[in-house]
Steps between C-alpha positions, in 0.01 A plus 500: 500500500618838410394860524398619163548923428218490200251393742549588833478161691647159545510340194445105545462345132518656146313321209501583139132339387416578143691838496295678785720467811344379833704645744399293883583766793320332810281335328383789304537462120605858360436491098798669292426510087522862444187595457454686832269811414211218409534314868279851659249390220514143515456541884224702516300276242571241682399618832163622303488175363484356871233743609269368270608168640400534831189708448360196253600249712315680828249464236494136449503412854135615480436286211700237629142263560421482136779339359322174613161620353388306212159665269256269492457222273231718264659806498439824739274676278216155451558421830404826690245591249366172552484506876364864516189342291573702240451359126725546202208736342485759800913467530477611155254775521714650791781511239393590175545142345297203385446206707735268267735767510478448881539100429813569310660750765488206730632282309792721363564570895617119552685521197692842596368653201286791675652867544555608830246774380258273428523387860497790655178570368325195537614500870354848555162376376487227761628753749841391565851596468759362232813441696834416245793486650832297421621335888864408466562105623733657772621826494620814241792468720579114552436492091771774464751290650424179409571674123806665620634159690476317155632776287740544767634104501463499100776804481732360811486102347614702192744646669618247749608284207709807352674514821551109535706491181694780651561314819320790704256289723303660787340372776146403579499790711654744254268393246188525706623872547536552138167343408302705827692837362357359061192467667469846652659651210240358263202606665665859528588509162235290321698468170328469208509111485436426853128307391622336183567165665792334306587110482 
């Protein structure tokens, strides 16, 4: 371990991994590639970016119950028009449309084929609310990094066999750090390929 000028603190391990260096001062990975007046930018996207995160995610823990809801084997729309009493004809005349058009709005509701518009409206004429909303499996967050972790080993299996034909093996330990420090540096960055999964 030595003290290094440039950045002010202990300097542990220096890796070259695809050009951008990953400099490891006490466990903090400090990013060199010369492109410092973007890292203001790229930091406060990112931090906007995480925000929007949190606040969504707050969000789902509302909806968290539904993700186990299934619709009903006939559809919402014939099922709650049919238990309000209510028959395809007066459905229609609430709406503007025939009854077969009514028929075939059911059926293009199992299928996936009706607009959200569509539903909207036909949920307002039985005197309820349309609720869409996309619930993530998990969380914004946890999918973030589960992204990141792949890209992340993808880039350092890439680069760990670069270093093995050099003879420059780390540890389990060092390469934990680097792989933590990819990780955190992805989901900062978000380069343009971080969702284009690769083989």
């Amino acid at each position: 371990m030595r003290f290094s000028q440039s950045t002010g603190g202990f300097l542990e391990k220096q890796y070259n991994l695809n050009v951008i260096n990953y400099v490891v001062i006490h466990n903090l990975c400090v990013i060199s590639n010369g492109k410092t007046n973007n890292i203001r930018v790229i930091n406060m996207q990112s931090k906007h970016r995480r925000i929007m995160r949190e606040q969504l995610d707050k969000t789902f823990e509302t909806l968290s119950k539904v993700r186990g809801v299934r619709p009903p084997v006939k559809g919402w729309l014939r099922s709650i028009r049919e238990a309000l009493g209510m028959s395809g004809k007066q459905l229609g005349e609430r709406i503007g449309v025939s009854q077969p058009r009514v028929v075939q709005m059911e059926k293009d509701e199992l299928t996936g084929a009706l607009t959200l518009k569509t539903m909207r409206q036909v949920a307002e004429a039985m005197d309820c609310m349309f609720v869409y909303a996309l619930v993530p499996r998990t969380s914004l967050e946890e999918t973030m990094r589960d992204q990141a972790k792949k890209v992340a080993e993808q880039r350092l299996s890439r680069t760990s066999h670069t270093m093995l034909l050099e003879d420059q093996l780390v540890s389990n330990d060092e390469r934990k750090k680097m792989l933590d420090a990819k990780v955190e540096d992805l989901i900062r960055e978000l380069p343009k390929d971080f969702w284009v999964d690769k083989p």
